[in-house]
C-alpha positions as CSV (number, residue, x, y, z in Angstrom):
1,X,0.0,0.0,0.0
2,X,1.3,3.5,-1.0
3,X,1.1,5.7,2.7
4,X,1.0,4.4,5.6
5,X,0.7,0.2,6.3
6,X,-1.6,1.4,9.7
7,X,-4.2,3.1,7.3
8,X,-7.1,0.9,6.3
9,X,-6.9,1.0,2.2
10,X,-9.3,-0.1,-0.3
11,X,-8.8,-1.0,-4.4
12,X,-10.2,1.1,-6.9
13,X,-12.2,-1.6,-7.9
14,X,-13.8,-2.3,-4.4
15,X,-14.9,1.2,-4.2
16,X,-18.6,0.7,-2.3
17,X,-21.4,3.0,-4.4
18,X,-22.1,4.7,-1.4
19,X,-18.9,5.6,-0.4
20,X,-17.8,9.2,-0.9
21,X,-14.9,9.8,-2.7
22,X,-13.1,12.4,-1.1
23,X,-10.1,14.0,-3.4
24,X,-7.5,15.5,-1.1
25,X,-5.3,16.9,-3.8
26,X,-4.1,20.1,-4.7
27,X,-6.8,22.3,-7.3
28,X,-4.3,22.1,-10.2
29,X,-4.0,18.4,-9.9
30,X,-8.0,18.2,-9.4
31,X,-8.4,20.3,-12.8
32,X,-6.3,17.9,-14.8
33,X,-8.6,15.0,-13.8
34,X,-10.5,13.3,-11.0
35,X,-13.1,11.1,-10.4
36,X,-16.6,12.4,-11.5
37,X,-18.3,12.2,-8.3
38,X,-15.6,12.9,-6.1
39,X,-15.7,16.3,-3.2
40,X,-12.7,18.3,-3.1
41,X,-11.1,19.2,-0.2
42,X,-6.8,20.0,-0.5
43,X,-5.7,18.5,2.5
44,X,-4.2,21.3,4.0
45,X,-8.0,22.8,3.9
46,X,-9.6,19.5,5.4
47,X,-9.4,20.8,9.0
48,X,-11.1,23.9,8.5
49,X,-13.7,22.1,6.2
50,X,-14.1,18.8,7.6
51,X,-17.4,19.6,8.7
52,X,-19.1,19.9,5.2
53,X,-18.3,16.0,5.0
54,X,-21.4,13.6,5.8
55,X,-20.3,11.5,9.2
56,X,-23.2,8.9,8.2
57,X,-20.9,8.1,4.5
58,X,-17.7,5.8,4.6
59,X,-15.4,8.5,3.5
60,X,-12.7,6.9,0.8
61,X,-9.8,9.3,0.7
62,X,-7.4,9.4,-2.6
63,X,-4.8,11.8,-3.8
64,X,-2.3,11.1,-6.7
65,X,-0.5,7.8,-5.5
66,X,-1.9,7.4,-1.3
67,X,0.4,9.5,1.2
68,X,-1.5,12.6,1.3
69,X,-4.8,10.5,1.7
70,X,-3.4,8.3,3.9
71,X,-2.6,11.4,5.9
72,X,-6.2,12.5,5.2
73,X,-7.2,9.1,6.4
74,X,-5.9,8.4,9.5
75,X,-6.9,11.9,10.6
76,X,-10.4,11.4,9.6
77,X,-10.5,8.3,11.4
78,X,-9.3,9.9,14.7
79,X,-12.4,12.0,14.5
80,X,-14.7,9.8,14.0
81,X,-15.2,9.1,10.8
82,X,-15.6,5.9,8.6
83,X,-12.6,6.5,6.3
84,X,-10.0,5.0,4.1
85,X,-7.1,5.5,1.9
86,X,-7.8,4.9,-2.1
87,X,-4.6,2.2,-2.3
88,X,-2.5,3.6,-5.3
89,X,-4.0,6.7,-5.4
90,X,-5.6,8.4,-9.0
91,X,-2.8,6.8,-10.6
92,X,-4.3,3.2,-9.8
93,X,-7.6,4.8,-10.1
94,X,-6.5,5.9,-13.8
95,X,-4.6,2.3,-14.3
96,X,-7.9,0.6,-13.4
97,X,-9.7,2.1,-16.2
98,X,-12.1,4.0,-13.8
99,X,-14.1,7.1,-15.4
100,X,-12.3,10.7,-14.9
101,X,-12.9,13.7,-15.6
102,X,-11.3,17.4,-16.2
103,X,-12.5,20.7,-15.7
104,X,-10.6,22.3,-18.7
105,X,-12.1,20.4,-21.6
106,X,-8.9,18.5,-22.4
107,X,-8.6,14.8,-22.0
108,X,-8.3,13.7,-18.2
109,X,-5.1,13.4,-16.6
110,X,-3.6,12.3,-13.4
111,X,-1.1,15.3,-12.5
C-alpha cells in the first residue's frame, strides 16, 4: 500500500457505491482529472472544512498515489469518521480504467 501500512486501504475496484470519494489533492492536480463524483477538499484545507463532510458516509480518501490520503485518512478516522485511503492513489484509479474527468475540456489526466 502507498502511505501508511496502519491506514485501512481499499482497491479502486472495491470502491462501495455509497462511499464518498473524497479527493484530497491540490486544485491544479484536481483540474487535470478526477473522479466524477468525487468532493474536493486539499488536504491542507480538510481541518477547516471537515465539517461539510457527511459522518453517516464511509469517506474513501485518494490523492495522486496514497500518502496525502493516507494522511487525510488516518486523521479522519481519529475523528470519528468511517474513512480509508484509495490504495494507489488516482494513478491506480487511472490504471484501473475508472471514469475521470477534467474541468478544462482537455482529456483527463492524473497530475
Amino acid at each position: 500500500m502507498a502511505g501508511r501500512p496502519d491506514v485501512p486501504a481499499i482497491a479502486p475496484s472495491g470502491l462501495p457505491d455509497d462511499a464518498l470519494l473524497l479527493d484530497v489533492r491540490e486544485p491544479e492536480e484536481w483540474v487535470a482529472g478526477h473522479a466524477p463524483d468525487a468532493w474536493h477538499i486539499p488536504l491542507a484545507d480538510l481541518p477547516s472544512r471537515v465539517d461539510e463532510i457527511p459522518r453517516e458516509r464511509r469517506v474513501v480518501a485518494v490523492c495522486r498515489s496514497g500518502g496525502r490520503s493516507a494522511r487525510a485518512t488516518a486523521w479522519l478516522a481519529e475523528q470519528g469518521y468511517d474513512a480509508v485511503n484509495l490504495d494507489g492513489g488516482m494513478t491506480a484509479w487511472a490504471a484501473a480504467g475508472r471514469p475521470m474527468v477534467s474541468e478544462t475540456g482537455a482529456p483527463p489526466t492524473v497530475a
